[in-house]
C-alpha positions in Angstrom: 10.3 2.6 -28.9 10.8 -0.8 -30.5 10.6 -4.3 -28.6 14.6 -4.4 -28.7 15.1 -1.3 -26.7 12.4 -2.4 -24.4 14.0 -5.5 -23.2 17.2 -3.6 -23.0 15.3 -1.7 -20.3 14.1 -4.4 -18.6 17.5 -6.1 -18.8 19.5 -3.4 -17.1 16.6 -2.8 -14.5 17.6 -6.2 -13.4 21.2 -5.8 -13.3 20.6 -2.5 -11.2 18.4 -4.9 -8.8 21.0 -7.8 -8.7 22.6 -6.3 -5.4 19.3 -6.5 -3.6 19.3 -9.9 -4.4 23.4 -11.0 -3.8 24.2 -9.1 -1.3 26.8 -5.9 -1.9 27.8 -5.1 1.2 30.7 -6.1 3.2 31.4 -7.4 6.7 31.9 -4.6 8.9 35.3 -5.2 10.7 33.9 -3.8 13.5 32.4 -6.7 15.8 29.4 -5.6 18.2 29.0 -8.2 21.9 27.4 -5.7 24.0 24.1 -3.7 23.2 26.4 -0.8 24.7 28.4 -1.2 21.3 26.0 0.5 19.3 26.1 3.8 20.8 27.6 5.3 18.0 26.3 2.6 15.4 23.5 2.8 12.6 20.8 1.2 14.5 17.6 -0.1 12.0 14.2 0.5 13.5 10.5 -0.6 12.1 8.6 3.2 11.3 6.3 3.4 14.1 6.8 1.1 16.0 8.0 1.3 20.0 11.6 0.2 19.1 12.3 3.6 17.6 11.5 5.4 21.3 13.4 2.8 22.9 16.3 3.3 21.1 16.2 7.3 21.4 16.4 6.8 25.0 19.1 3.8 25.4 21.1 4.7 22.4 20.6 8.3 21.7 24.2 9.1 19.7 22.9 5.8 18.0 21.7 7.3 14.2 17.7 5.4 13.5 17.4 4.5 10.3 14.0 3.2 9.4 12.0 0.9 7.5 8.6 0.2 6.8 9.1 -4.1 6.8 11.4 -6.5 8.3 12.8 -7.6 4.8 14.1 -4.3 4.5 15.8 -4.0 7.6 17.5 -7.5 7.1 18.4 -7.0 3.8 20.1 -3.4 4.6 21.6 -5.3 7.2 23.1 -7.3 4.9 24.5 -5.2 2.4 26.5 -3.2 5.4 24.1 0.0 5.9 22.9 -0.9 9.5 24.8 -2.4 11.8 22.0 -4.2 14.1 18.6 -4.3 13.9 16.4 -3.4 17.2 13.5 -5.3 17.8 11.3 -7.9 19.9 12.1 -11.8 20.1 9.3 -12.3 18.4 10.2 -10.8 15.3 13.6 -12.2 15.4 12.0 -15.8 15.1 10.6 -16.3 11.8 14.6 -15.1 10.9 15.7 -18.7 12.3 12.6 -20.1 10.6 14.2 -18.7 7.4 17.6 -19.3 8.1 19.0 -15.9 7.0 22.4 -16.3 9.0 22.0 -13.5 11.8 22.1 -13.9 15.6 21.4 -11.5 18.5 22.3 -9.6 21.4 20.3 -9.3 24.4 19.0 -5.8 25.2 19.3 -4.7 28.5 15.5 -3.1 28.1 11.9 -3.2 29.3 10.2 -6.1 27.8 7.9 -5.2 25.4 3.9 -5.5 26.3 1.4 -6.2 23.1 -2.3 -5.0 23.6 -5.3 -4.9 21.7 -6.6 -1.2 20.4 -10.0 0.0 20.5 -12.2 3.1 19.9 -12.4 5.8 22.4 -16.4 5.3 22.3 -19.3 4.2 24.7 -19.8 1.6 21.8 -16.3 -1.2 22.5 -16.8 -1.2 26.2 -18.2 -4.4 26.2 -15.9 -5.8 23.7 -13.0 -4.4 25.8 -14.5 -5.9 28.9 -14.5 -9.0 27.4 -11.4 -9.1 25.7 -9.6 -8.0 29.5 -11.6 -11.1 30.5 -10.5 -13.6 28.1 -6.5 -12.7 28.6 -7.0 -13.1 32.4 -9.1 -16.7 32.0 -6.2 -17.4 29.6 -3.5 -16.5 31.4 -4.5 -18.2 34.3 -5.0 -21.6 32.2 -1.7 -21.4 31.0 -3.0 -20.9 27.4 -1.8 -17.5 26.7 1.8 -19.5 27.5 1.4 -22.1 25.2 0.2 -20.0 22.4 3.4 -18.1 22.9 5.7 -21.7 23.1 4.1 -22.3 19.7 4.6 -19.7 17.7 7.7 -18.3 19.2 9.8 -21.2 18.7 12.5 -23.1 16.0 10.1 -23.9 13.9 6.7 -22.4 11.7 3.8 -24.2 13.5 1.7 -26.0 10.3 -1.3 -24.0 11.8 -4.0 -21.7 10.2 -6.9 -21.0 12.5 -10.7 -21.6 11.2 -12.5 -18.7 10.8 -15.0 -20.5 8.8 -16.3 -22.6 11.9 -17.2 -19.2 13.9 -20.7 -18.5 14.8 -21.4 -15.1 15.0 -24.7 -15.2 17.0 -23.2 -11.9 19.2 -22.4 -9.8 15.8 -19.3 -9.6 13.7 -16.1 -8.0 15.1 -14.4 -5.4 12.4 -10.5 -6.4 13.6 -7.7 -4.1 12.0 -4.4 -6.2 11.7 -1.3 -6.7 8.9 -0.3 -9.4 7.1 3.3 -8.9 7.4 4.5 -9.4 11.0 5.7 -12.7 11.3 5.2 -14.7 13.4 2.3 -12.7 15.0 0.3 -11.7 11.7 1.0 -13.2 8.2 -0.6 -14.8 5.4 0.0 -18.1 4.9 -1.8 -20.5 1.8 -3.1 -17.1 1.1 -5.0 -17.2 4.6 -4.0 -15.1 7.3 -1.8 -16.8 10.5 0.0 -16.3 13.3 0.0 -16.1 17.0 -2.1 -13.0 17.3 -4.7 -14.5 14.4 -5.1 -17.5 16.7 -5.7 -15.2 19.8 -8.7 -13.4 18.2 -10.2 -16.2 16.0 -9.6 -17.9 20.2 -11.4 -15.2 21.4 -14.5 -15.0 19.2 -15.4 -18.8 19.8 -15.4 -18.3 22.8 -17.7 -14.9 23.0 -19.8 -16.1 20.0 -18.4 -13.7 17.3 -17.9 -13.9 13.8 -14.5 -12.1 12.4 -13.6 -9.0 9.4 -10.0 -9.3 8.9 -8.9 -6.4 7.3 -5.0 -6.3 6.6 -3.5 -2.6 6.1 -0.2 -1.4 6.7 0.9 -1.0 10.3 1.1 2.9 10.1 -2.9 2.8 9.3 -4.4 0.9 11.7 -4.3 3.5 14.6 -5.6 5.9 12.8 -8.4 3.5 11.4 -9.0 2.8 14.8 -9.3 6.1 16.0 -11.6 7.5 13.0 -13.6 4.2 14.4 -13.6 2.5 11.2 -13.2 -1.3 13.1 -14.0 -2.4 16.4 -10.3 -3.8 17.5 -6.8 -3.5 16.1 -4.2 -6.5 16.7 -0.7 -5.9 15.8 1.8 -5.8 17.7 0.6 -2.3 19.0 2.4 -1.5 22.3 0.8 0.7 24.9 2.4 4.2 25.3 0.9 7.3 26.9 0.9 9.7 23.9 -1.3 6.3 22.0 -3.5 6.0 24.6 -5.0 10.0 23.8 -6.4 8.2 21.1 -7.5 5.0 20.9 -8.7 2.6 24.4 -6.1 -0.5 25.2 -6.9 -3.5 26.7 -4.4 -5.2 29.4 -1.3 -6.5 28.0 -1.6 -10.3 26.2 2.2 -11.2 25.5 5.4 -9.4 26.4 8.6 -9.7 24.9 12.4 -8.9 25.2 13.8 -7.0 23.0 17.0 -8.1 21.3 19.7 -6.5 18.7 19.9 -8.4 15.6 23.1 -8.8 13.9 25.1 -11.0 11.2 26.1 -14.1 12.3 29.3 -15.2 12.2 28.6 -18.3 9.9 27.1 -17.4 6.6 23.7 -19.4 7.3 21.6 -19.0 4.1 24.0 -17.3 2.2 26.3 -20.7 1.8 24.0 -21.4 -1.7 25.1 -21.0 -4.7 23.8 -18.3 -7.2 22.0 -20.9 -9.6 20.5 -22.1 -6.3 19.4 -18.5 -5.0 17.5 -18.0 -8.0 15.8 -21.1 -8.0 15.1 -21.1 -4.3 13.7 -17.3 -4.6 11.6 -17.9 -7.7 10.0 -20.8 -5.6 9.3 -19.0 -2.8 7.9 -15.6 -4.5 5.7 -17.3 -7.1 5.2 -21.0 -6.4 5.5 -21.8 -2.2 1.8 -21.5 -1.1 0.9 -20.1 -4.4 1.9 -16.6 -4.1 1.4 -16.2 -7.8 -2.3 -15.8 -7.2 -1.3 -13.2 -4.8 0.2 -11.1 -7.3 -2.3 -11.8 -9.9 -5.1 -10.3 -7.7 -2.9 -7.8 -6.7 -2.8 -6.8 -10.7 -6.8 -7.3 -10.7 -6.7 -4.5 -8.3 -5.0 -2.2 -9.7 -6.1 -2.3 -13.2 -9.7 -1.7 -11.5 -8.5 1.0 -9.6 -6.5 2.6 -12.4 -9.5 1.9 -15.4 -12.5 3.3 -13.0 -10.2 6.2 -12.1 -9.2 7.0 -15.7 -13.4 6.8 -16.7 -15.2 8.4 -13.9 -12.3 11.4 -13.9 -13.0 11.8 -17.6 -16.6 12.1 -16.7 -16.2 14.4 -14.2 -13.4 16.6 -15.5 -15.3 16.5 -19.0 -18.7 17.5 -16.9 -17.7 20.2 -14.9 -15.9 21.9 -18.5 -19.5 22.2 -19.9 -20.9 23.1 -17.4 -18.7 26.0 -17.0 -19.8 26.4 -21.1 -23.4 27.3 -20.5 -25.0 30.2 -21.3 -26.4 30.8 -18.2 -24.2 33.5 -16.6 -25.1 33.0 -12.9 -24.7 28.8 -13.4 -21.5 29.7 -15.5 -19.8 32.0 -13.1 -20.5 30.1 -9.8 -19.3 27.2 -11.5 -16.1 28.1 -12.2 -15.2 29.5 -9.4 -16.4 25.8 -7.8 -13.6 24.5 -10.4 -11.0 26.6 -9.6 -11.5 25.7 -6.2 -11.3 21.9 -6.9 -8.2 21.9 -9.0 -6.1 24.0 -7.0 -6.8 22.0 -4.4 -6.2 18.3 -5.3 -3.2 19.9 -7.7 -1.7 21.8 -4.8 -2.4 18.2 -2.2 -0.3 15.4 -2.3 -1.9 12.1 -4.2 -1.1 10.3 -0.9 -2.8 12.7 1.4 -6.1 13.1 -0.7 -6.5 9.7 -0.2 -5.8 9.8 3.1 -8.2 12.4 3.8 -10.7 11.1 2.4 -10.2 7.6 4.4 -9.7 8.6 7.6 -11.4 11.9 7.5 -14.3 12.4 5.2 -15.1 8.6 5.2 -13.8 7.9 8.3 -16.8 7.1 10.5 -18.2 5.3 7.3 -17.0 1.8 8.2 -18.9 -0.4 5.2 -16.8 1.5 2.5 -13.6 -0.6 1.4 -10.5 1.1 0.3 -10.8 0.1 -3.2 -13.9 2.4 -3.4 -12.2 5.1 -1.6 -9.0 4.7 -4.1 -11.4 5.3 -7.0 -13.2 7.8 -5.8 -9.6 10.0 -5.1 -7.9 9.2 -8.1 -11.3 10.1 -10.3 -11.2 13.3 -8.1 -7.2 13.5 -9.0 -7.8 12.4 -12.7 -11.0 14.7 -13.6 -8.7 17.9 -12.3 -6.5 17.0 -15.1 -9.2 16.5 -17.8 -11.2 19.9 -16.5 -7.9 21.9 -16.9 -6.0 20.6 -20.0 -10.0 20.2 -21.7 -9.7 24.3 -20.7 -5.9 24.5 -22.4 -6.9 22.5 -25.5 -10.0 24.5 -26.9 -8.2 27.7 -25.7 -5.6 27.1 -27.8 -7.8 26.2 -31.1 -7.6 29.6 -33.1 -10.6 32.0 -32.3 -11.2 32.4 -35.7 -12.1 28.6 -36.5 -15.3 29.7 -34.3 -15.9 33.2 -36.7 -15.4 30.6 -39.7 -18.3 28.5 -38.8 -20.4 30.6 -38.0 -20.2 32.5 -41.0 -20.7 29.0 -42.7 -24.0 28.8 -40.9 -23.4 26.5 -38.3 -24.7 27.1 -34.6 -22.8 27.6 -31.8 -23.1 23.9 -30.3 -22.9 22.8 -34.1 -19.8 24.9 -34.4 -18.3 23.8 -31.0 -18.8 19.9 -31.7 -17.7 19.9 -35.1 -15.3 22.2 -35.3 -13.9 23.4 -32.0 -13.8 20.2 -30.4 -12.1 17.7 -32.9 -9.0 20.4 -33.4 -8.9 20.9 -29.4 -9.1 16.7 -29.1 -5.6 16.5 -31.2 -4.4 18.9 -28.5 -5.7 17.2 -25.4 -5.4 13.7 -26.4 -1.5 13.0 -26.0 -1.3 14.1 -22.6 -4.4 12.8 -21.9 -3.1 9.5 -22.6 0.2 10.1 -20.9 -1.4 10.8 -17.5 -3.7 7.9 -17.9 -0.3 5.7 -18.3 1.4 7.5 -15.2 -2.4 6.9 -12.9 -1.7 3.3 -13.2 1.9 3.8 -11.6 0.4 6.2 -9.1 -1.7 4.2 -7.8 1.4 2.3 -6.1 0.8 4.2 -2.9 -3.2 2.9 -2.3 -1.3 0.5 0.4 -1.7 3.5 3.0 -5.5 3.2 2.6 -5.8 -0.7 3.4 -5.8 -1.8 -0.2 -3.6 -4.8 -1.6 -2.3 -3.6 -4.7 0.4 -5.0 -6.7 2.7 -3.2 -4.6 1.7 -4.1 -1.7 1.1 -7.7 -2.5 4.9 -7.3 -3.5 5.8 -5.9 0.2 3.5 -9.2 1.4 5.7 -11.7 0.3 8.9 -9.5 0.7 7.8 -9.5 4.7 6.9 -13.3 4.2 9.6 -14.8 2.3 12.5 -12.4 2.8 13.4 -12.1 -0.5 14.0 -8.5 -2.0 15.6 -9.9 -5.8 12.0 -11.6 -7.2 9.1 -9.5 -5.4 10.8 -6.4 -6.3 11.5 -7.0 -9.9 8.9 -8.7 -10.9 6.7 -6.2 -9.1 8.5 -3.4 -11.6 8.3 -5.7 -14.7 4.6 -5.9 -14.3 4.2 -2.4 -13.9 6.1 -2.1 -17.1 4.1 -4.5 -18.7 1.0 -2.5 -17.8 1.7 0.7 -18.5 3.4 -0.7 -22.0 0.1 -2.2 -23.0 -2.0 0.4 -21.7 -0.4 2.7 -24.0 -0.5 1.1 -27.2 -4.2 1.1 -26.9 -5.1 4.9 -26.1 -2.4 4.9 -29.1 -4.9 3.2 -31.4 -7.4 5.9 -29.5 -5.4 9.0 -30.5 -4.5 8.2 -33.9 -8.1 9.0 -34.3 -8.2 12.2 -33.7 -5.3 13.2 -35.7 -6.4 15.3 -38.5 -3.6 14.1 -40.9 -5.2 10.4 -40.5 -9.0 11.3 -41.3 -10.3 10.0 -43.8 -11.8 11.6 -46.7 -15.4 10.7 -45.9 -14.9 12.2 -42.2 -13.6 15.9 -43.5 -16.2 18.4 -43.1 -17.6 19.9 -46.6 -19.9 22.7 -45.4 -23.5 23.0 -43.6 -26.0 20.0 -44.8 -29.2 21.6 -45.7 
């Protein structure tokens, strides 16, 4: 494929994308004043989240339609495929901050109570004690009130709490959160913020604790916390009976009504031009608070991710083959019945739930390893079943009587398998080889479940930060694109090499050298 048709691809990837960013839908003529209205209405909910209960028990002919980020709710809800979105007052805020043209209508339902998670283990007792401590001392100051004035108010607070100032004398606390609830937990100036941020970097000054941040999608922290991987969650978790089987909550911190989100009845943000949505969405993806450097490490990671996987699994797949080579009948057999084993198991497993497994379950009590190691080490696992069983299908399919050739020639059998067996197998194994090395790098999209901030999830960061779906999204695909394009003219260069019609003259074999 030539650079022309290339850019024809990318060109009509972002004409398919243009509606995220413009807005396709329509007004619905239908008008909504009462939460009662939405009985029969497409309601959006956040997956997960207490909403989603809530609205299976006021608005249960109501059809849930969910989503994983706020952006995504708001921009469905824009394009006509939701009528309301049902959430807290909290989350409606950084809307106004934003100015994406959408009011609300109150819910006539129990205020929402936020609480901070913990182990079910001997071991946070103290730090829950302390914690249930510090909210009453709070409370009773009238801090915990002001903190929610600040932040849950017209406009962003110019505020990013010092973490660098803490002094840790009492330990370090492991805290779970996100970095894409505004206004409670968000990064801004590439530094994470918000009202819940302030309330733990509050709490460990006081209590003489240094802080881990570790950002992870919502759906992960719960069960991070209940594998007892960190020693607190904050986000936004609500207290409910079937939660508190797993993981210990502290007293409730903040409450909040909850509200149905609609479109406004002026256009708000949507009164700028095109020319002047493209400009303001390319500022805010790339240059406000330099994001760029967002999605640049966001690359960083992936490409390490995707070039360790693509390695180690070659190793390992490569490995186990010989080893099921040997002469040693005992080592062989046992071997490959280990190997059969293996690959039917990660090729029968979703690539999602390996790495799941192996963060919450196998590693799950191990709470030094990061989720960048723990990506590797699945997709090497993922990637070496591919190398062991096409390496298996390539030198199967080289002619038995190449073998019977060389050996009549006088080589050996490692002689005849290296020189002979192997090159015409390589020619076999090489293009799809390379092929699945191109498609790792896309796979590796989903290492956001595991806690790691890959391009794609750096993408949802500023999509949850910036509410823009036109910029984030494309440019996250164009890079990808990029990636994968480069990536494959080099294992190109890599293959043409073992292409028999390319050898040269001086590489053909001419017989046993005595």
């Amino acid at each position: 494929m030539n650079v022309f048709k290339k850019l024809v691809i990318i060109v009509v990837l972002v004409a398919m994308m243009l509606p995220l960013f413009t807005g396709c839908g329509s007004n619905n003529e239908k008008r909504y004043n009462t939460i009662e209205d939405f009985e029969h209405a497409r309601v959006g909910v956040m997956t997960g989240s207490s909403f989603d209960t809530l609205a299976k028990e006021y608005l249960p002919e109501a059809e849930r339609v969910y989503f994983m980020i706020a952006t995504d709710l708001i921009l469905n809800l824009e394009q006509g495929k939701i009528d309301g979105i049902l959430m807290d007052k909290g989350y409606y805020t950084p809307m106004v901050w934003e100015d994406e043209g959408l009011s609300y209508i109150e819910a006539d339902m129990p205020n929402t109570e936020y609480a901070i998670a913990f182990p079910k283990s001997s071991d946070s007792d103290v730090l829950a004690e302390q914690v249930n401590e510090f909210i009453k001392d709070q409370g009773k100051s009238g801090w915990l009130k002001e903190l929610e004035d600040k932040w849950i108010s017209d406009e962003e607070p110019d505020f990013i709490p010092d973490t660098d100032s803490l002094t840790g004398e009492n330990g370090t606390i492991k805290v779970a959160t996100t970095s894409q609830f505004k206004p409670y937990d968000y990064l801004k100036d590439g530094k994470l913020t918000g009202m819940e941020i302030e309330f733990i970097v509050r709490f460990a000054e006081e209590y003489g604790y240094d802080l881990e941040l570790d950002p992870m999608d919502f759906s992960a922290i719960l069960p991070s916390i209940a594998a007892g991987r960190y020693d607190m969650a904050i986000s936004n978790i609500t207290v409910t009976e079937e939660r508190a089987e797993s993981v210990r909550f502290s007293d409730p911190y903040y409450k909040s009504p909850i509200i149905m989100a609609v479109l406004s009845d002026s256009t708000g943000g949507q009164q700028l031009g095109f020319g002047e949505r493209i400009v303001e969405g390319f500022s805010k993806t790339f240059i406000r608070e330099d994001r760029w450097k967002l999605i640049v490490d966001g690359i960083g990671v992936t490409m390490l991710i995707s070039l360790c996987a693509v390695l180690l699994g070659t190793l390992l797949g490569f490995g186990i083959y010989m080893v099921t080579c040997m002469n040693v009948k005992g080592v062989r057999v046992v071997s490959e019945a280990i190997a059969k084993v293996y690959t039917r198991i990660i090729e029968g497993t979703p690539v999602v739930v390996v790495l799941m497994v192996l963060f919450y379950v196998v590693f799950g009590s191990v709470k030094d390893i990061s989720g960048v190691a723990v990506a590797i080490l699945g997709f090497s696992l993922i990637f070496g079943a591919f190398v062991y069983s096409h390496m298996k299908v390539s030198v199967g399919s080289v002619d038995i009587g190449q073998a019977e050739a060389a050996y009549a020639l006088g080589y050996t059998k490692n002689k005849a398998y290296t020189r002979i067996i192997l090159p015409q197998a390589m020619s076999i194994f090489m293009p799809t080889y390379c092929s699945h090395a191109v498609e790792l790098i896309k796979g590796t999209a989903i290492v956001g479940y595991i806690a790691v901030n890959d391009l794609t999830k750096v993408g949802d960061i500023i999509r949850s930060n910036t509410y823009e779906a036109f910029f984030p999204l494309v440019s996250v695909a164009i890079i990808y694109f990029l990636l994968t394009w480069i990536i494959s003219l080099l294992l190109r260069r890599v293959k043409v090499r073992f292409e028999p019609k390319r050898r040269s003259n001086d590489t053909i074999l001419k017989g046993v050298k005595r």
